[in-house]
Residue frames relative to the residue before (quaternion, step in Angstrom):
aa qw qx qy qz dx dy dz
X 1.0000 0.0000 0.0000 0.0000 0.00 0.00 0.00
X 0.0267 -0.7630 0.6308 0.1385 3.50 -0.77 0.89
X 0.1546 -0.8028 0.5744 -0.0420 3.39 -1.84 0.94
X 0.2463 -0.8109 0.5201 0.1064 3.42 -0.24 1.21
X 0.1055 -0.7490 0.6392 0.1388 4.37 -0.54 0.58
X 0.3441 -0.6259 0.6981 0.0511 3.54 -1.22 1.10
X 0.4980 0.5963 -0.5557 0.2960 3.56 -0.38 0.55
X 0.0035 -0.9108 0.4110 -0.0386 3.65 0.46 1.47
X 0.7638 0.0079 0.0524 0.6433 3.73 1.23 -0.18
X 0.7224 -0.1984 -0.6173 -0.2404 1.61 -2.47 0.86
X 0.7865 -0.2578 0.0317 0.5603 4.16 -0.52 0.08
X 0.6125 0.4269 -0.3875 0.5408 3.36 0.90 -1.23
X 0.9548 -0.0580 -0.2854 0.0601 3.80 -0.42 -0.89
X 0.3000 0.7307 -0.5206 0.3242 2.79 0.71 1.89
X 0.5107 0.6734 -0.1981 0.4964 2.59 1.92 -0.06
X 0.5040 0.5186 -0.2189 0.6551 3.56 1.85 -0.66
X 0.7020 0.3907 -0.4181 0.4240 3.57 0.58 -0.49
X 0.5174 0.7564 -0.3838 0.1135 3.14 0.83 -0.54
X 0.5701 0.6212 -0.2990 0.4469 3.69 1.58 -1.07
X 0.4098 0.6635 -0.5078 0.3660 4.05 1.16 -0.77
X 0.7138 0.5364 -0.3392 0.2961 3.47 0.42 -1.14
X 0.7154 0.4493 -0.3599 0.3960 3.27 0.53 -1.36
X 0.2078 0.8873 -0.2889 0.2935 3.57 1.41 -0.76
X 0.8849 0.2182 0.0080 0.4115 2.34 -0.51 -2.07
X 0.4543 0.8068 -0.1685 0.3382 3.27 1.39 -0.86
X 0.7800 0.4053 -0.0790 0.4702 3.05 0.89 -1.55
X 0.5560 0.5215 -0.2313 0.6044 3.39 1.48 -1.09
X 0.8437 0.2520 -0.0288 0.4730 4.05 0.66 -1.20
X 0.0697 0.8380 -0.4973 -0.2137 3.72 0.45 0.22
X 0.7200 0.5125 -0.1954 0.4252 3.25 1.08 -0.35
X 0.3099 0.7336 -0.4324 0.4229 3.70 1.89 0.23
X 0.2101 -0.6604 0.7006 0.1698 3.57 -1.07 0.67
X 0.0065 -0.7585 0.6516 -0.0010 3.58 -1.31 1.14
X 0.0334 -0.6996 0.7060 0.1044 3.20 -1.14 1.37
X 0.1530 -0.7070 0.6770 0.1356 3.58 -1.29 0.02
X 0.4350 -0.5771 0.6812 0.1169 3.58 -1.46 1.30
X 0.5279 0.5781 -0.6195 0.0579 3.67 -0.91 0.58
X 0.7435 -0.3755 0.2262 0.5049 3.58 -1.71 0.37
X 0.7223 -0.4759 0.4021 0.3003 2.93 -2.35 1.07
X 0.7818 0.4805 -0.2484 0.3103 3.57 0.59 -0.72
X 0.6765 0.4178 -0.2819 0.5370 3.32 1.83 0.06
X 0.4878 0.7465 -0.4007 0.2102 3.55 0.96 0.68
X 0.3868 0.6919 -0.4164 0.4453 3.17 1.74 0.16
X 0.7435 0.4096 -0.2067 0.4866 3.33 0.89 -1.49
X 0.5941 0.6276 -0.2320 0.4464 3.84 0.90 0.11
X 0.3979 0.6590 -0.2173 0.6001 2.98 1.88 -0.83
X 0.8090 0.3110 -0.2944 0.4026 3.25 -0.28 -1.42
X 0.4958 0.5576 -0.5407 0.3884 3.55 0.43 0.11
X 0.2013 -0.7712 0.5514 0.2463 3.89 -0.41 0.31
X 0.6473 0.5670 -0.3236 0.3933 3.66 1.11 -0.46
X 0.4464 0.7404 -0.2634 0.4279 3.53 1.68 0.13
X 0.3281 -0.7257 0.5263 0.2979 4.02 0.53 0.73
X 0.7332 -0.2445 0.2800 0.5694 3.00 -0.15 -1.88
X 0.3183 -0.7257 0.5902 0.1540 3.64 -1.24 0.77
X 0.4181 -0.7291 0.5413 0.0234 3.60 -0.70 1.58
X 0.2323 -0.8080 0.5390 0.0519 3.65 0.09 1.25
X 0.1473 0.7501 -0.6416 0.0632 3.67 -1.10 1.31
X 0.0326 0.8074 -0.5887 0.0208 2.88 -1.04 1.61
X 0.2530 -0.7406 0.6221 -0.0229 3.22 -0.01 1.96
X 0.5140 0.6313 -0.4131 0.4082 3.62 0.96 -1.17
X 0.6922 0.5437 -0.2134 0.4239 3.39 0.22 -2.01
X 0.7850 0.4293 -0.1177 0.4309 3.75 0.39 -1.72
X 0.5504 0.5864 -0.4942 0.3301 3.75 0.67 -0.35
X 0.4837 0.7760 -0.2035 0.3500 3.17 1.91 -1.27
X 0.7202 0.0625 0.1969 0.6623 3.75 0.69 -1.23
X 0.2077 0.6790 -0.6870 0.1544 3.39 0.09 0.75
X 0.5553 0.5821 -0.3815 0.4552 3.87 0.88 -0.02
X 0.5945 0.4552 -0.4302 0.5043 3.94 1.07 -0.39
X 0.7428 -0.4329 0.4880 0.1507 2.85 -2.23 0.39
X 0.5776 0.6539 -0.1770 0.4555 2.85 1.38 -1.22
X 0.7453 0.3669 -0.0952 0.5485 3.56 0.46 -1.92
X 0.5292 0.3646 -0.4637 0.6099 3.78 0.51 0.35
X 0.8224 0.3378 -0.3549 0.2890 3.33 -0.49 -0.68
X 0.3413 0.6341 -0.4422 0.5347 3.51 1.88 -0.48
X 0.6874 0.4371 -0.3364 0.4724 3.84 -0.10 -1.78
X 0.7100 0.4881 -0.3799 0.3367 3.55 0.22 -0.89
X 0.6759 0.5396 -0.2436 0.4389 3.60 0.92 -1.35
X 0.6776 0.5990 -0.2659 0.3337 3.74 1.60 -0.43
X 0.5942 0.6194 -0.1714 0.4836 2.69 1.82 -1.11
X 0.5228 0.6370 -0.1752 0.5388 3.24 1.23 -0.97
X 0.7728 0.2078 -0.3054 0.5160 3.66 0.38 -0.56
X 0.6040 0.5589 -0.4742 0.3132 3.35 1.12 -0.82
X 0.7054 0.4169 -0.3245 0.4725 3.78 0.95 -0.34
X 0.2650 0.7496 -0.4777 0.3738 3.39 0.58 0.36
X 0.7310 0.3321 -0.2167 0.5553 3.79 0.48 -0.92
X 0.1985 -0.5525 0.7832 0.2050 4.28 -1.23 -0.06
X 0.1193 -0.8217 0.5558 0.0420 3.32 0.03 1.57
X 0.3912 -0.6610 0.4981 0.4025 4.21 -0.88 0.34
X 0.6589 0.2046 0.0149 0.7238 3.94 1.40 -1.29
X 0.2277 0.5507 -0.8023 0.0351 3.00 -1.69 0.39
X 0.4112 -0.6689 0.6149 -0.0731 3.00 -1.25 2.37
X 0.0895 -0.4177 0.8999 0.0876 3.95 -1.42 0.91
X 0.0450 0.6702 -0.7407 -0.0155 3.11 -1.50 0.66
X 0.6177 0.5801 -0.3001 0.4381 3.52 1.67 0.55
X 0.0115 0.8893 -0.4257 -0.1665 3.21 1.56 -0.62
X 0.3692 0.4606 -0.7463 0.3075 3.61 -0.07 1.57
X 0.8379 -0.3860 0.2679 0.2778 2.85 -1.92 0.15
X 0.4930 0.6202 -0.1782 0.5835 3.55 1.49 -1.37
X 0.6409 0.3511 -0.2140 0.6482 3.88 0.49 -0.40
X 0.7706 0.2194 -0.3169 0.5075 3.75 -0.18 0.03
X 0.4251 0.4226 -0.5471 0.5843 3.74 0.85 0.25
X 0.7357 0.5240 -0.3187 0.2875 3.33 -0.13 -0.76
X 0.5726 0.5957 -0.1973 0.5276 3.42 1.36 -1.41
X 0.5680 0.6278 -0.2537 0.4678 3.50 1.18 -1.66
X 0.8415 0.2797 -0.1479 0.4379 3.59 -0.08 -1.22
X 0.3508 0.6949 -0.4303 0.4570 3.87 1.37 0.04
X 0.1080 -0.6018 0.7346 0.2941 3.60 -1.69 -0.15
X 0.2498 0.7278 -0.6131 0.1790 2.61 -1.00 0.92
X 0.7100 -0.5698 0.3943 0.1257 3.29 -0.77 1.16
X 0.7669 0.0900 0.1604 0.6148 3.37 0.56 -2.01
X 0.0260 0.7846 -0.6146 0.0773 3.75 -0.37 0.91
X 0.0292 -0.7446 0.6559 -0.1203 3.35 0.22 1.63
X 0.0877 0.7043 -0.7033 -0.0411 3.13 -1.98 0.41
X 0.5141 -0.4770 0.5510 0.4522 3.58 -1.64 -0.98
X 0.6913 -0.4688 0.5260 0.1601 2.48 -1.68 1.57
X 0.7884 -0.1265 0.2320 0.5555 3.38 -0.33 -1.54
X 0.5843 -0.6367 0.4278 0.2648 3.37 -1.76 0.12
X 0.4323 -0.7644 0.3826 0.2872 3.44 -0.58 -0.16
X 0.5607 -0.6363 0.1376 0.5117 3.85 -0.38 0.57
X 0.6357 0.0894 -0.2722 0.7168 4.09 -1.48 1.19
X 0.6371 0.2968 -0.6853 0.1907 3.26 -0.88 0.56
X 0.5821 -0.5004 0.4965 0.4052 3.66 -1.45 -0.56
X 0.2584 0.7252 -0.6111 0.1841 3.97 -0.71 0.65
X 0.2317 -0.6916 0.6788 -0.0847 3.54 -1.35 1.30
X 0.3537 -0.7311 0.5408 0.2191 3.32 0.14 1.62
X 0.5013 0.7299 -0.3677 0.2842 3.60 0.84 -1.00
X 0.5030 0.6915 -0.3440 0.3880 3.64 1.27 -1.16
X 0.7505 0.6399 -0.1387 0.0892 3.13 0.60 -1.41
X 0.6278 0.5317 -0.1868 0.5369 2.77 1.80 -0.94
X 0.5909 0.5141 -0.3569 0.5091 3.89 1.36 1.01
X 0.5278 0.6716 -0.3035 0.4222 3.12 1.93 0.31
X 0.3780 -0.5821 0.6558 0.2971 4.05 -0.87 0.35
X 0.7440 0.1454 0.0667 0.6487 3.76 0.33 -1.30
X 0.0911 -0.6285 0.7698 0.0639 3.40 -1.74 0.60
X 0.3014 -0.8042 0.4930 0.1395 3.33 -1.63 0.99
X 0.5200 -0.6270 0.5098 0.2768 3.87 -0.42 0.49
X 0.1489 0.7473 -0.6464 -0.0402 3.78 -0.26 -0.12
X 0.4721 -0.4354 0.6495 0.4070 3.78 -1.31 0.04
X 0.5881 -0.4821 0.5821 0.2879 3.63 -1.33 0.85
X 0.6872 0.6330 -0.0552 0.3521 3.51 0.16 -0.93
X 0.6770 0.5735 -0.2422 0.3925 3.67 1.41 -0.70
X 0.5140 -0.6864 0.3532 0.3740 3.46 -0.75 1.04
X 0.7101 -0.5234 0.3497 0.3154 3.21 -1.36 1.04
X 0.7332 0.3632 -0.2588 0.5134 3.94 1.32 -0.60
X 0.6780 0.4516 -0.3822 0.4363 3.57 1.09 0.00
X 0.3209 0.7090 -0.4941 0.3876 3.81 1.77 -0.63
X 0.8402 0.4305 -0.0612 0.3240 3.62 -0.19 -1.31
X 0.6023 0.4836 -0.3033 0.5580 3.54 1.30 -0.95
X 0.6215 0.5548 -0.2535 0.4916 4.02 1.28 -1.29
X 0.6216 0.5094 -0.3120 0.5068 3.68 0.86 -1.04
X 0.7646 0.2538 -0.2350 0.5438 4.02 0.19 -1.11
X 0.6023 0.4412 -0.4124 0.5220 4.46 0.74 0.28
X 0.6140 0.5123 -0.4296 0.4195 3.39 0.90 -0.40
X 0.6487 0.6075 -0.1383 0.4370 3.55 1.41 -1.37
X 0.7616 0.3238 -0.1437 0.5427 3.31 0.80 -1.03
X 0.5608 -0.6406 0.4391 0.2869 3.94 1.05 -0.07
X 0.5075 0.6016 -0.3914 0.4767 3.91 1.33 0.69
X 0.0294 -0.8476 0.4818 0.2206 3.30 -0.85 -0.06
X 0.3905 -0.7737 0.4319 0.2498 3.52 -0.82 1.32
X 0.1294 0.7163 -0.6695 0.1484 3.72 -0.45 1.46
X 0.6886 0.2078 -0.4035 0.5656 4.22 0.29 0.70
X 0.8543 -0.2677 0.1154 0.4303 3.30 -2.37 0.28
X 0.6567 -0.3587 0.5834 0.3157 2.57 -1.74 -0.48
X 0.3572 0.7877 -0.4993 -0.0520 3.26 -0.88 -0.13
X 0.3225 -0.9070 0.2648 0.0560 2.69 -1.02 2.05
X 0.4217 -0.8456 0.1777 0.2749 3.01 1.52 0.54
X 0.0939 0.7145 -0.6016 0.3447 3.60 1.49 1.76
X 0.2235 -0.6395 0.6606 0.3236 3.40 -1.10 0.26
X 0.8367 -0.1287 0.3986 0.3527 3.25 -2.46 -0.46
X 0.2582 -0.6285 0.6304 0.3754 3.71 -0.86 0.20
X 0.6498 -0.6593 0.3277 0.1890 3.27 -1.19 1.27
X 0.5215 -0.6330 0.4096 0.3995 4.20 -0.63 0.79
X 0.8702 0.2443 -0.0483 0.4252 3.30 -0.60 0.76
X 0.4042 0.6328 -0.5117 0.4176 3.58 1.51 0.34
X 0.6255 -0.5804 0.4809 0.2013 3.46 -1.75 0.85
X 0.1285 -0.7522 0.6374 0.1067 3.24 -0.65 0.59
X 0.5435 -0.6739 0.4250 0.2645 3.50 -1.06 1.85
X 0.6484 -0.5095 0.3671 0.4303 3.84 -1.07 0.35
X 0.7317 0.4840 -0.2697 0.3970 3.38 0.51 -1.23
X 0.4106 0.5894 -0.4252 0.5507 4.23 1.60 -0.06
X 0.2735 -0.7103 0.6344 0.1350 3.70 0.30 -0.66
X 0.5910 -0.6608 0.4284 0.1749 3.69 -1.02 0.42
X 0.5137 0.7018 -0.2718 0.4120 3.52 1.68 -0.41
X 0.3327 -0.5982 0.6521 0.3261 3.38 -1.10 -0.83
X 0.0810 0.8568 -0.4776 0.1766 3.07 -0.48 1.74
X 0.4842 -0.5866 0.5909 0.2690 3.69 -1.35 0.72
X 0.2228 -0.6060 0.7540 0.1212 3.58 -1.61 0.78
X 0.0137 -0.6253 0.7748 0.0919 3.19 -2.12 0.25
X 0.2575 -0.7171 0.6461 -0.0457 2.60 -0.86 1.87
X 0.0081 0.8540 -0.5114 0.0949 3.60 0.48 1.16
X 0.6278 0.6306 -0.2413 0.3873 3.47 0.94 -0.89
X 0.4094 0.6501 -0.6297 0.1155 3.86 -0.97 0.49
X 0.6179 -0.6640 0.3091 0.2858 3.09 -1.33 0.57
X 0.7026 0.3573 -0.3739 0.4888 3.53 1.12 0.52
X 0.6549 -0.6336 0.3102 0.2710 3.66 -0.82 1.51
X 0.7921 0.4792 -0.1841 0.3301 3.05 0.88 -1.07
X 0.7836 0.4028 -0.2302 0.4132 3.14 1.42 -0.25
X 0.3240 0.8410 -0.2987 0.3138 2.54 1.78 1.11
X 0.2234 -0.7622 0.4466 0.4119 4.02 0.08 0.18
X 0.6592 -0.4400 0.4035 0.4573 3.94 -1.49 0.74
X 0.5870 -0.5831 0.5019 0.2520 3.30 -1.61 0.82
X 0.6939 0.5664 -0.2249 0.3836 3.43 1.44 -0.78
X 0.5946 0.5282 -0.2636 0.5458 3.02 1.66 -0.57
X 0.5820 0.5669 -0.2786 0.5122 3.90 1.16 -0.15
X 0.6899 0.3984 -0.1821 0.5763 3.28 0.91 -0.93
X 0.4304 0.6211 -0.3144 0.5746 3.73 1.06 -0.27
X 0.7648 0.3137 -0.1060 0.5527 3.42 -0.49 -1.79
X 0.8485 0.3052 -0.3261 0.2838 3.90 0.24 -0.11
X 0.5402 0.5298 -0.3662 0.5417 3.17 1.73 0.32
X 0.5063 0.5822 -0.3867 0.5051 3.29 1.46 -0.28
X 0.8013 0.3891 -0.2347 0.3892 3.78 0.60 -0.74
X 0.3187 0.7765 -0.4545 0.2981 3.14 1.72 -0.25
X 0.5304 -0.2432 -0.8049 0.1080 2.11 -2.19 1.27
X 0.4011 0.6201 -0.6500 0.1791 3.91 -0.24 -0.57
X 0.3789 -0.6520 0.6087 0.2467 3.64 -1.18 0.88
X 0.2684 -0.6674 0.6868 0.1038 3.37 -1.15 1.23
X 0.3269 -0.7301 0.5998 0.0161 3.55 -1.13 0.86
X 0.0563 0.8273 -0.5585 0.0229 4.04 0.01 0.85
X 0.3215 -0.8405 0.4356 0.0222 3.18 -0.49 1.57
X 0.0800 -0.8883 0.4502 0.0424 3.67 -0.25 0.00
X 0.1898 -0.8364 0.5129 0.0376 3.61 -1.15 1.16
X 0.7602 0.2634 0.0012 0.5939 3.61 1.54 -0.54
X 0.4692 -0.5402 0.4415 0.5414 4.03 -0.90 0.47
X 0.4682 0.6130 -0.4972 0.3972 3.60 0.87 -0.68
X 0.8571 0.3303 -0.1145 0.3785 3.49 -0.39 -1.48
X 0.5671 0.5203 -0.4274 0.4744 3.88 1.69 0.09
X 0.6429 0.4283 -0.3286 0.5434 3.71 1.34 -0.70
X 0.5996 0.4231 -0.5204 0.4366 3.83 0.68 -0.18
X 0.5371 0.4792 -0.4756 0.5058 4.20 1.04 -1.41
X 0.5307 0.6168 -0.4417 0.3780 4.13 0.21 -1.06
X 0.7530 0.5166 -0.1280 0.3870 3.43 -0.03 -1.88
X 0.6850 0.5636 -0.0160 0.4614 3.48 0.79 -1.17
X 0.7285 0.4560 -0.1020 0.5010 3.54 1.24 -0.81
X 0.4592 0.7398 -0.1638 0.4637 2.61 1.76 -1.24
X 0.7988 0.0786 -0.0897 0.5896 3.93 1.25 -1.14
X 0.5465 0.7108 -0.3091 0.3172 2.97 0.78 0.60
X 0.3501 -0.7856 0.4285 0.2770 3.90 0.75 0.59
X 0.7457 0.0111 0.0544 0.6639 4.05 -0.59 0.60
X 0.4590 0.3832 -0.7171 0.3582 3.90 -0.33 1.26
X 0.2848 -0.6870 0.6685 -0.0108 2.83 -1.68 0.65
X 0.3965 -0.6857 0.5912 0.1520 3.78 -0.50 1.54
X 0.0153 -0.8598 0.4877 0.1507 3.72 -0.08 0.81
X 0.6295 -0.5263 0.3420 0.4580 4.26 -0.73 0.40
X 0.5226 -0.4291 0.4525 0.5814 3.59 -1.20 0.52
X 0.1632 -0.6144 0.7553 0.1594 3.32 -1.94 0.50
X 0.4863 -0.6404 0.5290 0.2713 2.73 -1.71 0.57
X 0.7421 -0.3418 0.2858 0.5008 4.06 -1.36 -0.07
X 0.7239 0.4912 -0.2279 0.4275 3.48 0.82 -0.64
X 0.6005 0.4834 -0.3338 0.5425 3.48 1.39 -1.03
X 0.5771 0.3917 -0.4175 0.5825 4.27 0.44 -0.63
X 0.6353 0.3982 -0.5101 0.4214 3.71 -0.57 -0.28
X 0.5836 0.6897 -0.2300 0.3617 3.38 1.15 -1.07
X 0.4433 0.5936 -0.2035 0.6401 2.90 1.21 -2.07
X 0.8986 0.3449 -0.1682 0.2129 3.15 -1.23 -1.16
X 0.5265 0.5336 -0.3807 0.5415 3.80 1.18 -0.78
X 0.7325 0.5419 -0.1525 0.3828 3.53 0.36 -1.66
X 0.7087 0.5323 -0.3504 0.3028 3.74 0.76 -0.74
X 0.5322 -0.5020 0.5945 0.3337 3.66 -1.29 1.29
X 0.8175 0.0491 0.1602 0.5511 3.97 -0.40 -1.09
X 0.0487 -0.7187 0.6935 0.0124 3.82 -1.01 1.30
X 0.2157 0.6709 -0.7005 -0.1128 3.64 -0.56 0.66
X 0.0571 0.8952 -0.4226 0.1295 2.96 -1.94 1.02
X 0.3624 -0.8398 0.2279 0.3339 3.45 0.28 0.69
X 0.7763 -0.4345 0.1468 0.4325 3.64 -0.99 0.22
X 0.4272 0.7526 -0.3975 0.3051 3.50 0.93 1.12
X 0.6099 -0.5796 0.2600 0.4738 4.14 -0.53 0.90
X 0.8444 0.0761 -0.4293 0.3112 4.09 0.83 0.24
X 0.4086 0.6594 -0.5516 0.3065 2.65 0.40 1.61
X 0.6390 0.5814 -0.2338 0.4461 2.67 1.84 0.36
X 0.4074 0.8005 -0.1967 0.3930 2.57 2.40 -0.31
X 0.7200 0.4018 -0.1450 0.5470 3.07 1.38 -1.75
X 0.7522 0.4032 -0.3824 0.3541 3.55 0.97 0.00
X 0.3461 0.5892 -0.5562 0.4730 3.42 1.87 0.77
X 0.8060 0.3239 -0.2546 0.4249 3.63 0.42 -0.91
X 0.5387 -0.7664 0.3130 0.1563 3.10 1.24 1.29
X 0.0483 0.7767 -0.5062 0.3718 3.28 1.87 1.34
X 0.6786 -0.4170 0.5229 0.3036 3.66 -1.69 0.68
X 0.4349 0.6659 -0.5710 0.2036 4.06 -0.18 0.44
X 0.1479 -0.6737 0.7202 0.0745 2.67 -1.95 0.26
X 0.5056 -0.7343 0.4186 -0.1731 2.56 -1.12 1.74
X 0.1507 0.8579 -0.4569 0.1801 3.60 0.87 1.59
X 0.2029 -0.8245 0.5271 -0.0338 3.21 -0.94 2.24
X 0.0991 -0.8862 0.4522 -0.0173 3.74 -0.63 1.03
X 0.7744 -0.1707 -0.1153 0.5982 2.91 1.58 -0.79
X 0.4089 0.6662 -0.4261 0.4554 3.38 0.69 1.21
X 0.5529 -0.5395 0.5316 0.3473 3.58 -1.23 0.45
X 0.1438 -0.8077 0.4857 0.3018 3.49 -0.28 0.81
X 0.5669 0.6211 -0.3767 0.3885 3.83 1.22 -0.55
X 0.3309 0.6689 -0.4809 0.4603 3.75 1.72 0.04
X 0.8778 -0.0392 0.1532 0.4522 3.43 -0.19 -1.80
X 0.2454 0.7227 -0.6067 0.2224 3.51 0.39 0.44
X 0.3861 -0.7565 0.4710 0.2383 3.10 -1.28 0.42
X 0.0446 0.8634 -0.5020 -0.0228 3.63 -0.27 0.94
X 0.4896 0.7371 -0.3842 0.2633 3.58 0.77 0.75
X 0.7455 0.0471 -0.0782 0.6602 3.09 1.46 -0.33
X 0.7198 -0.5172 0.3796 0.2652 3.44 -1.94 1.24
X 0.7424 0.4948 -0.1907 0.4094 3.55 1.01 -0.81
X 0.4263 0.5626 -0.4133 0.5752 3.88 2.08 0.59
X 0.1376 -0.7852 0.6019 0.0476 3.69 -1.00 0.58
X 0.0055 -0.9096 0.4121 0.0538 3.47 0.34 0.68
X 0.0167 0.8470 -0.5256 0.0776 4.16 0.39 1.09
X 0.8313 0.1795 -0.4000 0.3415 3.30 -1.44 0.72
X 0.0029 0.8092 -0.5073 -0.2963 3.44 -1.13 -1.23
X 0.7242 -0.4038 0.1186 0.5462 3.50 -1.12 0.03
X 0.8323 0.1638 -0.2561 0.4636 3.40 -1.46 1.34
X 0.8655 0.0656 -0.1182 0.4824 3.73 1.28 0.40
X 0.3240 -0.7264 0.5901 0.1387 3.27 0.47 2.67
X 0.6174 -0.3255 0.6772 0.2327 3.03 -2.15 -0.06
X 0.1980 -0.7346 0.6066 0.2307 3.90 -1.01 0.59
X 0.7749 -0.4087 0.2562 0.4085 3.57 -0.97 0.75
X 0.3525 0.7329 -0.3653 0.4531 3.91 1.04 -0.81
X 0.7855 0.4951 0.0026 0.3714 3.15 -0.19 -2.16
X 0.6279 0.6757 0.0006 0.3863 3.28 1.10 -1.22
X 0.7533 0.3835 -0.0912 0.5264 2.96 0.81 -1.84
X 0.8910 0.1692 -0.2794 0.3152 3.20 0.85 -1.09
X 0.2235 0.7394 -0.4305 0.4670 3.20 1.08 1.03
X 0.6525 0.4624 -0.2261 0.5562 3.69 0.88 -1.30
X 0.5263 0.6848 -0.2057 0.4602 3.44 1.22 -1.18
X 0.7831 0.3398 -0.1480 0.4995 3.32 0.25 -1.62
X 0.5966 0.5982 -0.3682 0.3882 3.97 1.15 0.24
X 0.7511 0.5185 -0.2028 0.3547 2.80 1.16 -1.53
């Protein structure tokens, strides 16, 4: 059985798609699974080993120069492979429009999706009308179970244990980049691109002087979020302002990390796929959206319109280490 997964952006839910696989796996051992998702998440797709092949889209990249010769003939060379396979399923598990083009121009037999969306998420009823089968979901369903329910409902399984995102072990004897240090260290994933779901600078600087000596590790995605990691280090004893990283270096970051605390942002979800010590700090988000509930070693504190205060936090980070 071949199967093609739409789920093209952004880190976190492509990250949520990620359990579908084992899924299908478990129910199919012998199912080939490719999956279409942006150019800039294929590193983290990779590491999945149950993934055939992974179908690079870079709408991002192409929106840019859609007027060259070049960036057409790219679009062209995609399409082109994307039909290559007589798929049996091909799964939007994103339901925007940009995902059902995609489904659209697939073969594929079975062209399941979502009915409708669920509440704050993104969904373009529009999707729908590229579907063989629509699913129902409850409004209400966690962002990692939305998808796992949509492709069990289709295939005739039902999804009653963990998740599993199928990341392996970090490998004996893999290098660790200079700027990781040799220690055992805590991240703060403090940074996301909406203010509000951000946790108080005081409460960071707090929670890392509390863990001191342990080297804290402040990651960064924007000049914004290098002068806040800056600012933050600044009172903090052993933190370390770390170089942009690429997609591959944060997965890094995150696989590798004694203690990940972090707000409601895609690697912090990273480190609670690989089922890393974290904690999981909600301020303005639904926390019953994306919390992690698959393994004993996720802490999951506040929720939307009430962070956790540093207290709560600490001994939580505490109760990991």
């Amino acid at each position: 059985m071949n199967i093609l997964l739409v789920r093209v952006s952004s880190l976190g839910d492509v990250l949520h798609n990620m359990p579908i696989v084992a899924d299908i796996k478990r129910h199919f051992p012998d199912a080939n699974i490719d999956w279409v998702v942006e150019e800039g998440y294929v590193s983290l797709v990779r590491l999945n080993p149950m993934v055939r092949h992974i179908l690079p889209w870079g709408l991002r990249r192409w929106r840019k120069s859609l007027g060259k010769k070049e960036t057409r003939a790219e679009i062209g060379a995609f399409f082109r492979q994307l039909r290559e396979v007589q798929y049996d399923y091909v799964f939007d598990t994103q339901g925007l429009l940009k995902t059902g083009v995609i489904m659209g121009a697939a073969r594929g037999r079975n062209k399941v999706g979502l009915a409708n969306g669920s509440e704050g998420s993104g969904y373009e009823g529009i999707s729908r009308i590229f579907h063989s089968r629509s699913i129902p979901l409850d409004p209400r369903t966690h962002a990692v179970a939305r998808g796992r329910l949509v492709v069990g409902a289709a295939l005739g399984f039902k999804v009653d244990y963990p998740a599993d995102f199928g990341l392996p072990e970090v490998p004996a004897g893999e290098a660790r980049p200079y700027w990781m240090g040799d220690e055992p260290y805590a991240v703060f994933f403090h940074g996301t691109a909406r203010d509000a779901k951000k946790w108080a600078p005081a409460n960071w600087t707090e929670l890392g002087r509390a863990l001191a000596p342990m080297p804290v590790l402040l990651p960064w995605g924007s000049d914004k979020e290098k002068a806040e990691a800056q600012a933050l280090a600044a009172g903090i004893p052993n933190a370390r302002v770390l170089p942009k990283l690429q997609m591959a270096d944060a997965v890094m970051l995150a696989r590798r990390a004694a203690l990940a605390v972090g707000v409601d942002t895609g690697l912090t979800h990273i480190a609670a796929a690989f089922s890393r010590p974290v904690v999981e700090i909600y301020a303005d988000s639904p926390r019953w959206k994306t919390e992690g509930n698959w393994s004993p070693r996720i802490i999951n504190l506040g929720d939307k319109g009430s962070p956790p205060g540093v207290p709560e936090v600490l001994a939580a980070a505490k109760s990991l280490l």
